[in-house]
N, CA, C and O atoms as a Maestro MAE file, in Angstrom:
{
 s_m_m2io_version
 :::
 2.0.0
}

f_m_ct {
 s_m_title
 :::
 protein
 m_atom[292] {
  # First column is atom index #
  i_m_mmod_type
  r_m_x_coord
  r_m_y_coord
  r_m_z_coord
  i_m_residue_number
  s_m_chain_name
  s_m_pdb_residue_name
  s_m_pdb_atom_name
  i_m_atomic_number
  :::
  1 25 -38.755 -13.677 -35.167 1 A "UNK " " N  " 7
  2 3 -39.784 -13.780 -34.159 1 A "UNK " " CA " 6
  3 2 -39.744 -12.528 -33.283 1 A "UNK " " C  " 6
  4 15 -38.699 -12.070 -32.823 1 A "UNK " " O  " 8
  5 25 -40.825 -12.064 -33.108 2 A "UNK " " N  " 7
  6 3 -40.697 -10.739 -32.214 2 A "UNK " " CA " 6
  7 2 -40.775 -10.870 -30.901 2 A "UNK " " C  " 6
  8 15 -40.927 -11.972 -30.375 2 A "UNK " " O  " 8
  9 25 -40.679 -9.756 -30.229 3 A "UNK " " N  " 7
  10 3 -40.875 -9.932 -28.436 3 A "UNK " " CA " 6
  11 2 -42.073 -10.953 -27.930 3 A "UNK " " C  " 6
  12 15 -42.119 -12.041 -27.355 3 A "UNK " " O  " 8
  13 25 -43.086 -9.928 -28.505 4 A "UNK " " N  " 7
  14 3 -44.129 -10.125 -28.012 4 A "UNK " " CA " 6
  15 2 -44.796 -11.898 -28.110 4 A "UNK " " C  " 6
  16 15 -45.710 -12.433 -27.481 4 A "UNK " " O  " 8
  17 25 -44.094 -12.303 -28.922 5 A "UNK " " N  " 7
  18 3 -44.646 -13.763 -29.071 5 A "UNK " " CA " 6
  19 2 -43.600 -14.639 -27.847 5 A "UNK " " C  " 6
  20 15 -43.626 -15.806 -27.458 5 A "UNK " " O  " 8
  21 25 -42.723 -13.474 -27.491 6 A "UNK " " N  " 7
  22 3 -41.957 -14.799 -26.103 6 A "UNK " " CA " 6
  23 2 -42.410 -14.770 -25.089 6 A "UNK " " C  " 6
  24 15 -42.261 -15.698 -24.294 6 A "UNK " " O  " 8
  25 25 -43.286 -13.392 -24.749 7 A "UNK " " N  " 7
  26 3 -43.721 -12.921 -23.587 7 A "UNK " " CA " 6
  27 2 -44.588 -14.151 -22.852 7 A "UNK " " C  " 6
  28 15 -45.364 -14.790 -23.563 7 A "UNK " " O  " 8
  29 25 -44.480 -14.442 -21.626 8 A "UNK " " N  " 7
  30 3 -45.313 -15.361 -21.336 8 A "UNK " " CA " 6
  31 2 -46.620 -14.115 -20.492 8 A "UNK " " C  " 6
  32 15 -47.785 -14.450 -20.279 8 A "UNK " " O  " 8
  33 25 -46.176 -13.040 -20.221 9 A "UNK " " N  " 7
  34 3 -47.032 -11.962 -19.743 9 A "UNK " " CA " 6
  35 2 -47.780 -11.054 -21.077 9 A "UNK " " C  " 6
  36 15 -47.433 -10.967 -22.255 9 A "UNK " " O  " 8
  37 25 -48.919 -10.452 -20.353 10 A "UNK " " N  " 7
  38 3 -49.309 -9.330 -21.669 10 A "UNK " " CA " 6
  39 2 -48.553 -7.967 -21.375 10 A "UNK " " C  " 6
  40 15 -47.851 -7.626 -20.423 10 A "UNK " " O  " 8
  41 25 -48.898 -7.389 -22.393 11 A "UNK " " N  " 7
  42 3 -48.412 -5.819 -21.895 11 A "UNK " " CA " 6
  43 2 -48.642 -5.075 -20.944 11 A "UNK " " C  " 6
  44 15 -47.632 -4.515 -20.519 11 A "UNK " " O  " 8
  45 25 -50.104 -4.702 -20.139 12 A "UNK " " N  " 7
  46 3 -50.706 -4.481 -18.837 12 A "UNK " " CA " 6
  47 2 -50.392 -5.583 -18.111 12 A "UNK " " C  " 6
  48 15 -50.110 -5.063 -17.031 12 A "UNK " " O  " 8
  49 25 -50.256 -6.691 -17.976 13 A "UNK " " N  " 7
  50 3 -49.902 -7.300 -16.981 13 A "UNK " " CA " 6
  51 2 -47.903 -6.960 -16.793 13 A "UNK " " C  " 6
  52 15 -47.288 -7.249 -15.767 13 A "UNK " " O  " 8
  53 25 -47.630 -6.688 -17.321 14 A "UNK " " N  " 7
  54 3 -45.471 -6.322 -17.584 14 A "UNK " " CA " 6
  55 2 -45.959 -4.788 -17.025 14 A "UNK " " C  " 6
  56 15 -45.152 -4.430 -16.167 14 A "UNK " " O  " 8
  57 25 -46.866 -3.921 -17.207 15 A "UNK " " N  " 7
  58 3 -46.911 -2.431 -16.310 15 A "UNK " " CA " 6
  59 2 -47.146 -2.727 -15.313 15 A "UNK " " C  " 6
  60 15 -46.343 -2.251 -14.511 15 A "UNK " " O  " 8
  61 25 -48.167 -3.537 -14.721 16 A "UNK " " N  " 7
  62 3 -48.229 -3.911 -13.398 16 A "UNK " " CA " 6
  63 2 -47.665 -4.162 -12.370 16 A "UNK " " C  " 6
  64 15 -48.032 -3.775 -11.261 16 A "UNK " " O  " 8
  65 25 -46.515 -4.974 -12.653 17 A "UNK " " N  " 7
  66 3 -45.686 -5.723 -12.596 17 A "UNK " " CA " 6
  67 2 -44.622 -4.316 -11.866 17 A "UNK " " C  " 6
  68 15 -44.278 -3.905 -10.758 17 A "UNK " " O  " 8
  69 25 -44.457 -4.026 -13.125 18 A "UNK " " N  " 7
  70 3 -43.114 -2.961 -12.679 18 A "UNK " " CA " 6
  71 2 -43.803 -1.608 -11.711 18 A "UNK " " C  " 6
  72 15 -43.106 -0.806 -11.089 18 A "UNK " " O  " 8
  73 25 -45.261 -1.590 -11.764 19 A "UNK " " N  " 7
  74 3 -45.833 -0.686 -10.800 19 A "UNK " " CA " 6
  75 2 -45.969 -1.141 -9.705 19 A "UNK " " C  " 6
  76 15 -45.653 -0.411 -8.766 19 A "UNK " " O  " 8
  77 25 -46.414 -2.317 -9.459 20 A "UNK " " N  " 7
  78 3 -45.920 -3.451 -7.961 20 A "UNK " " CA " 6
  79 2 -44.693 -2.360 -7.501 20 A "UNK " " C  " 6
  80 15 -44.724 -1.215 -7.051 20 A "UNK " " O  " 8
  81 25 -43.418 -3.461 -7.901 21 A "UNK " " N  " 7
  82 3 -42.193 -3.011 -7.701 21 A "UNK " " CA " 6
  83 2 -41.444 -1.884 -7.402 21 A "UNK " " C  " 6
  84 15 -40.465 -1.916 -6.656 21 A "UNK " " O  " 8
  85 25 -41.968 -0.641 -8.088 22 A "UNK " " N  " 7
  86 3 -41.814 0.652 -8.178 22 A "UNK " " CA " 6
  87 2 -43.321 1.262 -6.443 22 A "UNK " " C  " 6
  88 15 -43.180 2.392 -5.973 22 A "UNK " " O  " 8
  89 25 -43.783 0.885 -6.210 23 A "UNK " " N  " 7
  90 3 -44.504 1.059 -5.659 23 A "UNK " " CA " 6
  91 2 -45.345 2.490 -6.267 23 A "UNK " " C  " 6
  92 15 -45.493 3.582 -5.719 23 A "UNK " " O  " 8
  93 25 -45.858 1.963 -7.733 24 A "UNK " " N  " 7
  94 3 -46.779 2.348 -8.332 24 A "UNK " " CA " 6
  95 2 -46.018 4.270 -8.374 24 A "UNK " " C  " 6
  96 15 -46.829 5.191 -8.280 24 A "UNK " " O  " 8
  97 25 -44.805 4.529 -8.489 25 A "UNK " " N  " 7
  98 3 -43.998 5.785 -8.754 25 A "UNK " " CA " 6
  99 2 -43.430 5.751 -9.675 25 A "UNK " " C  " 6
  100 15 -42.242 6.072 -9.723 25 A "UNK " " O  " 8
  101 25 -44.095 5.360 -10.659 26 A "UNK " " N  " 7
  102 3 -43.565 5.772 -12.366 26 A "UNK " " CA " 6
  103 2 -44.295 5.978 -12.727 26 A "UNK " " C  " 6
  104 15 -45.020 5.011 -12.958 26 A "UNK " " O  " 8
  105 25 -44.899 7.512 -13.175 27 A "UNK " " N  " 7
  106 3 -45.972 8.154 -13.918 27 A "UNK " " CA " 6
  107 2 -45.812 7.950 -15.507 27 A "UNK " " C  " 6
  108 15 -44.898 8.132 -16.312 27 A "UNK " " O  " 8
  109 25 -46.904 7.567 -15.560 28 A "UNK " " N  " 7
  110 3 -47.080 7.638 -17.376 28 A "UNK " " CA " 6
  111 2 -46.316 6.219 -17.736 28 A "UNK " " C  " 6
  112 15 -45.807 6.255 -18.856 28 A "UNK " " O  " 8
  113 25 -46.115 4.902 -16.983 29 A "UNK " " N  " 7
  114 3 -45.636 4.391 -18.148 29 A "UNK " " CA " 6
  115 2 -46.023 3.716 -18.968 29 A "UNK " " C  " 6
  116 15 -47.142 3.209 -18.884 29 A "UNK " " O  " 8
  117 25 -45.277 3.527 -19.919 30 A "UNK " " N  " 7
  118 3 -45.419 2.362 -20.718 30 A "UNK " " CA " 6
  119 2 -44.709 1.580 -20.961 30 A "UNK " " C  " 6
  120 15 -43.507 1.743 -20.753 30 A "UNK " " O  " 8
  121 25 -45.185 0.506 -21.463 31 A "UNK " " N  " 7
  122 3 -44.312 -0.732 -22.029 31 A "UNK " " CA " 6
  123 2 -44.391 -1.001 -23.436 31 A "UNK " " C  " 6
  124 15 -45.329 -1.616 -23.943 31 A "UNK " " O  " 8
  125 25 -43.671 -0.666 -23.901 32 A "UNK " " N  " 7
  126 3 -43.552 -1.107 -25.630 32 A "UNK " " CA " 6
  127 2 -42.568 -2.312 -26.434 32 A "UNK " " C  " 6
  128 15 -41.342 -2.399 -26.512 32 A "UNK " " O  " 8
  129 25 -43.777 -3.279 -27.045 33 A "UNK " " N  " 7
  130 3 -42.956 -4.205 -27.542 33 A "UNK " " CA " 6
  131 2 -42.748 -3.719 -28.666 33 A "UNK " " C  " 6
  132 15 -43.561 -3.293 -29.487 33 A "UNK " " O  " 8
  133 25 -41.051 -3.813 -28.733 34 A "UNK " " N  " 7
  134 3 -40.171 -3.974 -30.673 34 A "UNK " " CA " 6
  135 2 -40.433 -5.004 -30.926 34 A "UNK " " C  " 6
  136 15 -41.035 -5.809 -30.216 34 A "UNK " " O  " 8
  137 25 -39.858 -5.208 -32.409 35 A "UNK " " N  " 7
  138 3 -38.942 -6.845 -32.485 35 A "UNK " " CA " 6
  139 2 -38.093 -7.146 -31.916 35 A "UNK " " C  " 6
  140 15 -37.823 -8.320 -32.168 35 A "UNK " " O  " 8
  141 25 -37.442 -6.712 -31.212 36 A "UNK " " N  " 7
  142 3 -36.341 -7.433 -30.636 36 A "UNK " " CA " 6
  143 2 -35.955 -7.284 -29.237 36 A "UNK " " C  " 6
  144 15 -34.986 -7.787 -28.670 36 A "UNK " " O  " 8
  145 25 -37.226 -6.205 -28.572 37 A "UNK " " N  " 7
  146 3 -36.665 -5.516 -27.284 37 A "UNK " " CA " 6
  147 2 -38.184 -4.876 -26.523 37 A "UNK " " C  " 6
  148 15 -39.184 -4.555 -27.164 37 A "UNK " " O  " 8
  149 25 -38.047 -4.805 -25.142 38 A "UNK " " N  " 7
  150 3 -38.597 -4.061 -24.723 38 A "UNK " " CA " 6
  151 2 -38.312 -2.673 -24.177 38 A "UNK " " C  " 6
  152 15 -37.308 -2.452 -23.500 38 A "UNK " " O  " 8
  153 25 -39.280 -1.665 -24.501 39 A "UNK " " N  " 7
  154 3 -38.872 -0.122 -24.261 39 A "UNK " " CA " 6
  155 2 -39.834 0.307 -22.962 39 A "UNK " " C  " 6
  156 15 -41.047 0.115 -23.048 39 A "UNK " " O  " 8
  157 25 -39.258 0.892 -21.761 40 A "UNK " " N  " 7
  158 3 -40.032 1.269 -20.972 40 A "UNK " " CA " 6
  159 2 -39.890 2.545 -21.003 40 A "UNK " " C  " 6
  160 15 -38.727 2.943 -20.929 40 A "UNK " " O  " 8
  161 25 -40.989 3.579 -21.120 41 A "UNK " " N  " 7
  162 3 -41.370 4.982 -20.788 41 A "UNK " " CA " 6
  163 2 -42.271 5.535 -19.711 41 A "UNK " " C  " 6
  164 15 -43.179 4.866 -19.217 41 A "UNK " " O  " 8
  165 25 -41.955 6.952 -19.311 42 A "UNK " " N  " 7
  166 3 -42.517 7.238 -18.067 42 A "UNK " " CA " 6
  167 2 -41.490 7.911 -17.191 42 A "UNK " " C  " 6
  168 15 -40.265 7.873 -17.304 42 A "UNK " " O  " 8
  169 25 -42.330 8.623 -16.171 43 A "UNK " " N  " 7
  170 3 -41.261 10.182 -15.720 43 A "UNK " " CA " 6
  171 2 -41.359 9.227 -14.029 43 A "UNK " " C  " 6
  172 15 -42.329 8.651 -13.536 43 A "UNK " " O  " 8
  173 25 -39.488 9.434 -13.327 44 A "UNK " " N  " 7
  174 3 -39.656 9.123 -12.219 44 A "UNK " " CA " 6
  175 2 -39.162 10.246 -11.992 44 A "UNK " " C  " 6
  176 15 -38.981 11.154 -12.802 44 A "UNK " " O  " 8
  177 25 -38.808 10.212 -10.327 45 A "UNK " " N  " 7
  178 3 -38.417 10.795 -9.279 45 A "UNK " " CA " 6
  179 2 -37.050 11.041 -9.208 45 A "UNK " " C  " 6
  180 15 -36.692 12.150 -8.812 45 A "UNK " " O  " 8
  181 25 -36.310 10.295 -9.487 46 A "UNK " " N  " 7
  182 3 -34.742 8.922 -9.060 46 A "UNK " " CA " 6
  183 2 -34.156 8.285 -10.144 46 A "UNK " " C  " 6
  184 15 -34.573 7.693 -11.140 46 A "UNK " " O  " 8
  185 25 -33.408 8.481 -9.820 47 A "UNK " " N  " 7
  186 3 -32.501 7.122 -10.702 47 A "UNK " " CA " 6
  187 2 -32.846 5.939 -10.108 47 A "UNK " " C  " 6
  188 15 -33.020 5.079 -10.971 47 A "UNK " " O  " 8
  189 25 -33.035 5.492 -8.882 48 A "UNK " " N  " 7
  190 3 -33.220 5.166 -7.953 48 A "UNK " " CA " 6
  191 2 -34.148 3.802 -8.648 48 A "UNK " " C  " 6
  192 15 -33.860 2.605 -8.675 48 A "UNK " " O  " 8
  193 25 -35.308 4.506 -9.156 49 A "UNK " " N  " 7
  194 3 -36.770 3.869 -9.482 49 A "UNK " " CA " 6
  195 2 -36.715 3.440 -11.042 49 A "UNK " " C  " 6
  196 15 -37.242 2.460 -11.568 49 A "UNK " " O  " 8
  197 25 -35.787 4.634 -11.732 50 A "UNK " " N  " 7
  198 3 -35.539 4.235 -12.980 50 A "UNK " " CA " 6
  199 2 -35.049 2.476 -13.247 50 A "UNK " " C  " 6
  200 15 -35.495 1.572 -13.954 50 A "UNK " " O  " 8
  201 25 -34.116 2.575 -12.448 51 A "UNK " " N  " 7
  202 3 -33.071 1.212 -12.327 51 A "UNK " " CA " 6
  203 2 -34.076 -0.046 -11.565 51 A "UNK " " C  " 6
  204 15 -34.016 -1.263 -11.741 51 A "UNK " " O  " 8
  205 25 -34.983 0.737 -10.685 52 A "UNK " " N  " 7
  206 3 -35.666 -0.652 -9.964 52 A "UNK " " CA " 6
  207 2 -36.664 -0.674 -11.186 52 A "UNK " " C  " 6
  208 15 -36.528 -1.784 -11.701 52 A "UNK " " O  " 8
  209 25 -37.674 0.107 -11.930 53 A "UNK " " N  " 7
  210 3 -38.796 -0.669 -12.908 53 A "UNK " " CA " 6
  211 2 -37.306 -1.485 -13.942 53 A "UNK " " C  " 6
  212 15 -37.442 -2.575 -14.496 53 A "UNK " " O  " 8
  213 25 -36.537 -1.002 -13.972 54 A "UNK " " N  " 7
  214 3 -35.899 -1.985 -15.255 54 A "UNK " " CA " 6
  215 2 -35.123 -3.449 -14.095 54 A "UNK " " C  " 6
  216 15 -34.681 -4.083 -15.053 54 A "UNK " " O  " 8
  217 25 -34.914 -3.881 -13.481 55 A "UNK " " N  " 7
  218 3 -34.354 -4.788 -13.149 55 A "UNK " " CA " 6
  219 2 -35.826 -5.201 -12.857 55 A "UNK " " C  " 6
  220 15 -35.922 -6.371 -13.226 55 A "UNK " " O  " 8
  221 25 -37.165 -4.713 -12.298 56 A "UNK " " N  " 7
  222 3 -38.197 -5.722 -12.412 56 A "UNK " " CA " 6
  223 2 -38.674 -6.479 -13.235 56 A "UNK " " C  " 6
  224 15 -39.082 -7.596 -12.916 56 A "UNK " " O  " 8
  225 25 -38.715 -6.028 -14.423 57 A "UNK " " N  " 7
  226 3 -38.660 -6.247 -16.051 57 A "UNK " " CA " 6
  227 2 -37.709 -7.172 -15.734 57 A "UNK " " C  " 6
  228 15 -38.267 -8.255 -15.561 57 A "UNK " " O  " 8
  229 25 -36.423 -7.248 -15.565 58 A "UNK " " N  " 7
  230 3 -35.034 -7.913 -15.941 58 A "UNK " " CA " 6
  231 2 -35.707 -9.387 -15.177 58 A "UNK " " C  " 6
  232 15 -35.744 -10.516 -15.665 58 A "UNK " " O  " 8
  233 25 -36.092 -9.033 -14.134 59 A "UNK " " N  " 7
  234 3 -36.003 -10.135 -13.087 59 A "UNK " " CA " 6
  235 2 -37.093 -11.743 -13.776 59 A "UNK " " C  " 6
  236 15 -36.944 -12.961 -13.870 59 A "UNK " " O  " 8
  237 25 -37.997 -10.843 -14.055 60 A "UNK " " N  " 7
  238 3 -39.120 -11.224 -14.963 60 A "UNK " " CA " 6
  239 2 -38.901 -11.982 -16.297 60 A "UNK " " C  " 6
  240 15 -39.568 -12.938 -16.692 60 A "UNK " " O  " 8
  241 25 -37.928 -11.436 -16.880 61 A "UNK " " N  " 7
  242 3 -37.468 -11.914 -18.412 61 A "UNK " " CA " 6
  243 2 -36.063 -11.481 -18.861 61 A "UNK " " C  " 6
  244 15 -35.733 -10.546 -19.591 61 A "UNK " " O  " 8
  245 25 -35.148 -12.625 -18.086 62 A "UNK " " N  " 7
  246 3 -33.730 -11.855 -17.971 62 A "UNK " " CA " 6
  247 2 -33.673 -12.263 -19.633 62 A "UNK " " C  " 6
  248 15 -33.089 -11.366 -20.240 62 A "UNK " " O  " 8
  249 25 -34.018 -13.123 -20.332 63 A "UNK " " N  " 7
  250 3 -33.920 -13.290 -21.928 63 A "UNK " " CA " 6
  251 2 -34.059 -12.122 -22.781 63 A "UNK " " C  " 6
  252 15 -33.396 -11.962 -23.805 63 A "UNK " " O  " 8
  253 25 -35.065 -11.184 -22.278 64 A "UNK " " N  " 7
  254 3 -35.359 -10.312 -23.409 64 A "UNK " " CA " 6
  255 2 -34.625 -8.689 -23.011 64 A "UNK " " C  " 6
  256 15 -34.727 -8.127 -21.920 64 A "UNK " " O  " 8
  257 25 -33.926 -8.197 -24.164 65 A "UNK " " N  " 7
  258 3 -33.388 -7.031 -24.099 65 A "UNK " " CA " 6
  259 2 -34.119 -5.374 -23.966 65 A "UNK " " C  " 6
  260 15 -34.532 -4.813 -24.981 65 A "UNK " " O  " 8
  261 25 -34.188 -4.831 -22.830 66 A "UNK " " N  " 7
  262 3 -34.855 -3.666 -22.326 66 A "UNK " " CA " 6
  263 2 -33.850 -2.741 -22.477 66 A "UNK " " C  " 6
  264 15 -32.708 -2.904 -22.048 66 A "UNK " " O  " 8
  265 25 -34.397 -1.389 -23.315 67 A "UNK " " N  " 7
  266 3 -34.427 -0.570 -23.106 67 A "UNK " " CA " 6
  267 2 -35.211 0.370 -22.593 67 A "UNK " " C  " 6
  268 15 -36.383 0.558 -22.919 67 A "UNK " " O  " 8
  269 25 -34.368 1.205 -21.489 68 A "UNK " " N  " 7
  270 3 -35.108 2.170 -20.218 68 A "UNK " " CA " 6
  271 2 -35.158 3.288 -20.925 68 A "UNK " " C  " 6
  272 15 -34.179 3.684 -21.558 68 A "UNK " " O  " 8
  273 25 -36.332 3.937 -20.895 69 A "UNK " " N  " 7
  274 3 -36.224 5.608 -22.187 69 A "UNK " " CA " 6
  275 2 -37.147 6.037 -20.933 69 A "UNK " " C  " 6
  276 15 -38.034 6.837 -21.229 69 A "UNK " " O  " 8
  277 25 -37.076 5.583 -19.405 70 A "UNK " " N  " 7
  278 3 -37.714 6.481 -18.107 70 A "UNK " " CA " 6
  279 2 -36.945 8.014 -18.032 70 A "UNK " " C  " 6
  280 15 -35.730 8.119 -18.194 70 A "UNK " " O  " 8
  281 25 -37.699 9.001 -17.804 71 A "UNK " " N  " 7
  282 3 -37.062 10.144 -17.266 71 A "UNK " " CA " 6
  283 2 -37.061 10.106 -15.971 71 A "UNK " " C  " 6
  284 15 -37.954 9.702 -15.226 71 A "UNK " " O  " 8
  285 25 -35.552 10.741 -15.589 72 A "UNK " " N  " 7
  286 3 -35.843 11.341 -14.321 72 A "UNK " " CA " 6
  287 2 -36.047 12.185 -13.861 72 A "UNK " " C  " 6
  288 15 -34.991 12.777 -13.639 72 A "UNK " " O  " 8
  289 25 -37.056 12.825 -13.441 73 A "UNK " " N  " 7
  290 3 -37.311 14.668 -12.907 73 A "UNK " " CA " 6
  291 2 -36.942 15.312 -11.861 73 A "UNK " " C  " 6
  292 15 -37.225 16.504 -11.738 73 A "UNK " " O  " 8
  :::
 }
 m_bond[291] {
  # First column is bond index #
  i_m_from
  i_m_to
  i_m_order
  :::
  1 1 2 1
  2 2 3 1
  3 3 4 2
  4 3 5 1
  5 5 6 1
  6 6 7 1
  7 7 8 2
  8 7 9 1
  9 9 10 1
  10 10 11 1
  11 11 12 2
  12 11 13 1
  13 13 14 1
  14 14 15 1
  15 15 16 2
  16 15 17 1
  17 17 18 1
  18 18 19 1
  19 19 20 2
  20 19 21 1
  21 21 22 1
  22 22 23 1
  23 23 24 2
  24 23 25 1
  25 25 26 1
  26 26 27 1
  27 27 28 2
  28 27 29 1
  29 29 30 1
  30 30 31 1
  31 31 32 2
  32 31 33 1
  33 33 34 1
  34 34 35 1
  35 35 36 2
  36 35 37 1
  37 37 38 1
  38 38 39 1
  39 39 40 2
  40 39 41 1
  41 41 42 1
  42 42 43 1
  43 43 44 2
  44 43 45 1
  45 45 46 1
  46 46 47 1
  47 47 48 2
  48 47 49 1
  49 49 50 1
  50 50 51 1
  51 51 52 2
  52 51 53 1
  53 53 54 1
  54 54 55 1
  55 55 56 2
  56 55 57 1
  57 57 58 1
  58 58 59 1
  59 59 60 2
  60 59 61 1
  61 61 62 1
  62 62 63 1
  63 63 64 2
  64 63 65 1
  65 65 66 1
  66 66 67 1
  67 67 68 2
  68 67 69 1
  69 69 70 1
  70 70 71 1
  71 71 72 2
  72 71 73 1
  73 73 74 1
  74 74 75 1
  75 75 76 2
  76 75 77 1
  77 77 78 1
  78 78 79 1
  79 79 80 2
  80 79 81 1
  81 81 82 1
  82 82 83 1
  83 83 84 2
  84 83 85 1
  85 85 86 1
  86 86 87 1
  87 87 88 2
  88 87 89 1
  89 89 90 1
  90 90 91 1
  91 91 92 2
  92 91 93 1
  93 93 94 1
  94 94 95 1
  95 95 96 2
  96 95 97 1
  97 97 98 1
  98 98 99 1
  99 99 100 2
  100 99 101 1
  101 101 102 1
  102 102 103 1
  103 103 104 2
  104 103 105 1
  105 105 106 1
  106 106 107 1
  107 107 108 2
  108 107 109 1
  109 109 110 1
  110 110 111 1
  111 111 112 2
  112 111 113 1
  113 113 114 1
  114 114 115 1
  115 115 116 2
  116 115 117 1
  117 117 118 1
  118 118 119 1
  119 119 120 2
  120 119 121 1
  121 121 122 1
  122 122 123 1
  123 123 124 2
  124 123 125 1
  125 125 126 1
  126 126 127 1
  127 127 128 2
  128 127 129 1
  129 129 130 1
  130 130 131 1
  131 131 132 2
  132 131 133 1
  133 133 134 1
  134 134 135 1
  135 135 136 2
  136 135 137 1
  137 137 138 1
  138 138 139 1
  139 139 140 2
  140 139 141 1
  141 141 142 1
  142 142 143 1
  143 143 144 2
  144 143 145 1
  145 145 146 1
  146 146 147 1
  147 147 148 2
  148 147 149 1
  149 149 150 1
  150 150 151 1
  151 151 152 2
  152 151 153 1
  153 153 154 1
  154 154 155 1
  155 155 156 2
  156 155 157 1
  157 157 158 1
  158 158 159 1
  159 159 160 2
  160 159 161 1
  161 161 162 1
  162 162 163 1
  163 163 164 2
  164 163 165 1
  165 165 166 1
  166 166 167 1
  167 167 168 2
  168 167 169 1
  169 169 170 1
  170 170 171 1
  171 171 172 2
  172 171 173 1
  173 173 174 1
  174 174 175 1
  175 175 176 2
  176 175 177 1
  177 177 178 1
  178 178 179 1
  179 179 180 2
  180 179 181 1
  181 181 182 1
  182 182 183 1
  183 183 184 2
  184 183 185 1
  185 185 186 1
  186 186 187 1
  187 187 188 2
  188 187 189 1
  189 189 190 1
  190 190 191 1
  191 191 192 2
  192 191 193 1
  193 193 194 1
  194 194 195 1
  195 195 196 2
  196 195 197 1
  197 197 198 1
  198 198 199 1
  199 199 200 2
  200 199 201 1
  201 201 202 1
  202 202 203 1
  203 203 204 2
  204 203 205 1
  205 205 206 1
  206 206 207 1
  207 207 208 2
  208 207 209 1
  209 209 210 1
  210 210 211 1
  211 211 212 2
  212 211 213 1
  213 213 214 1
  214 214 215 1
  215 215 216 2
  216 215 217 1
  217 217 218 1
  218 218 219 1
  219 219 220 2
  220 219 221 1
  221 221 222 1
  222 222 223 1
  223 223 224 2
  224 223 225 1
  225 225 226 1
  226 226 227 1
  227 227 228 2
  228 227 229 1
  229 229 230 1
  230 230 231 1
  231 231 232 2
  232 231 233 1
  233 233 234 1
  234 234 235 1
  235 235 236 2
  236 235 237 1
  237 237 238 1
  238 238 239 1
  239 239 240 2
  240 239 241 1
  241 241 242 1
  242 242 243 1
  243 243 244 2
  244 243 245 1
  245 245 246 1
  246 246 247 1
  247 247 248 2
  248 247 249 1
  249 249 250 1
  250 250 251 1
  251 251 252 2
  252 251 253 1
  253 253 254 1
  254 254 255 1
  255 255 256 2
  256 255 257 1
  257 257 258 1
  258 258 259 1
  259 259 260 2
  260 259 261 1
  261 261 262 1
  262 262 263 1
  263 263 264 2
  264 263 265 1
  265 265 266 1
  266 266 267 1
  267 267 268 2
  268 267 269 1
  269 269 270 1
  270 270 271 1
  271 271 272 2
  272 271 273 1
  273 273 274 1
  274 274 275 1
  275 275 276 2
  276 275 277 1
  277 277 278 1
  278 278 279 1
  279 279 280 2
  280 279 281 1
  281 281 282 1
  282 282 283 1
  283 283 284 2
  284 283 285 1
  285 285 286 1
  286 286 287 1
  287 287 288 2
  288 287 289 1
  289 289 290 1
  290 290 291 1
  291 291 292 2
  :::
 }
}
């Protein structure tokens, strides 16, 4: 069974989400469902912001396994 069928969110609604949180300071991202994981991409500022879009994600769906592929600049 893949991610995307556990998600109770869509994909734009999971960017949103982490752009809320981030106070909309993660350029470019995205959210990509695997089979088995979610991948977030997109250039921050911080480590700072890196760590807050992924624990928003986390907070959201501590079940499903994220990987952060955010840069920091």
């Amino acid at each position: 069974m893949s991610v995307a069928t556990l998600l109770p969110l869509s994909q734009a609604e999971l960017e949103h989400q982490i752009q809320a949180r981030t106070g909309r300071r993660v350029r470019n991202l995205a959210v990509e469902l695997d089979e088995e994981r979610i991948i977030l991409r997109g250039h921050v500022s911080s480590y700072y912001l890196k760590q807050l879009a992924q624990h928003g994600l986390h907070d959201l769906l501590p079940q499903i396994s994220v990987t952060n592929d955010i840069v920091v600049e």
